[in-house]
C-alpha positions as CSV (number, residue, x, y, z in Angstrom):
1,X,-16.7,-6.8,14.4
2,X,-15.8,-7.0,10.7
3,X,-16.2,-3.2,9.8
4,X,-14.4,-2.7,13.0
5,X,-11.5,-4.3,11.9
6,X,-11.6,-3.0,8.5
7,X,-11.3,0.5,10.0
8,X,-8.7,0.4,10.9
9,X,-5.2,1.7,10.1
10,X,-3.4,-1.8,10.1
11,X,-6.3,-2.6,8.1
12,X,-6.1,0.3,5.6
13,X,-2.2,0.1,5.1
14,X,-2.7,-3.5,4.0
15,X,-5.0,-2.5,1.4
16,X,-2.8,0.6,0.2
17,X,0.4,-1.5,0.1
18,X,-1.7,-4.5,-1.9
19,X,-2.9,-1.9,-4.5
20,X,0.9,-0.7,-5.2
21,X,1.6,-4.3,-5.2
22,X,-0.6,-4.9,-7.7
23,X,0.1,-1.9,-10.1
24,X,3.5,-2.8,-9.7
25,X,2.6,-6.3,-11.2
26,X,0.4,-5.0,-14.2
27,X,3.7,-2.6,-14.9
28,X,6.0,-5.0,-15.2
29,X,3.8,-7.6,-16.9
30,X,3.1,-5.4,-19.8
31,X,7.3,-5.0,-19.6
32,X,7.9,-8.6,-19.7
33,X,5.0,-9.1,-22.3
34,X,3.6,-11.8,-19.9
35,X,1.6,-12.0,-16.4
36,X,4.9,-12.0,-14.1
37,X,2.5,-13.5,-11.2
38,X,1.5,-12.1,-7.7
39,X,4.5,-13.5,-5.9
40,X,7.1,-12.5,-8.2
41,X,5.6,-8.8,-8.0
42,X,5.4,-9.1,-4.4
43,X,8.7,-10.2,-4.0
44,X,10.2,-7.5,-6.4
45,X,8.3,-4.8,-4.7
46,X,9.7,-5.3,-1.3
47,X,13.2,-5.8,-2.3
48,X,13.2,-2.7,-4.6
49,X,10.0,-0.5,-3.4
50,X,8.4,-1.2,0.1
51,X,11.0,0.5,1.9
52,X,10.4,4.4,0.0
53,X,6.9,3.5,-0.1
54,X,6.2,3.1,3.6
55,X,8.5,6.3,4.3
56,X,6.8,8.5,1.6
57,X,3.2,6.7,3.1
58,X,4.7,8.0,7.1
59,X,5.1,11.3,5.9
60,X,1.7,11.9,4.5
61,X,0.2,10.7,7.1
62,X,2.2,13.1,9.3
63,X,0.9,15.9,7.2
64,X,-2.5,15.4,7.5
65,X,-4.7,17.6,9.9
66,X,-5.2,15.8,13.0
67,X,-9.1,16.4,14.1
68,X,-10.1,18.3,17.2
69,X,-11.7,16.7,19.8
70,X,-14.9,19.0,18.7
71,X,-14.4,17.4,15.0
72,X,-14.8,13.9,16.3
């Protein structure tokens, strides 16, 4: 049930939007000179990032090649 769940798109959005979340954090750590924390990085990311993110993540998806039932 566990490899199930982590199949799936929900799943795998999470995990993309945690990594930017995290880059985000070690970028503007190194510009403060100190670890800003998770939560102020969160925070700062969805006010300033989250929306463009999740628009430029719809439109790639859009673009990808969508399988034929032959392809599985």
């Amino acid at each position: 049930m566990e490899d199930l769940l982590k199949n799936t798109t929900l799943y795998q959005e999470f995990l993309a939007e945690r990594e930017e979340i995290m880059k985000h954090k070690w970028i503007e750590s190194e510009r403060a000179g100190y670890d800003i924390g998770f939560e102020r990085a969160l925070a700062d990311w969805i006010v300033n990032h989250r929306a463009a993110w999740r628009r430029w993540r719809r439109n790639l998806r859009a673009l990808e090649p969508i399988p034929s039932p032959a392809q599985g």
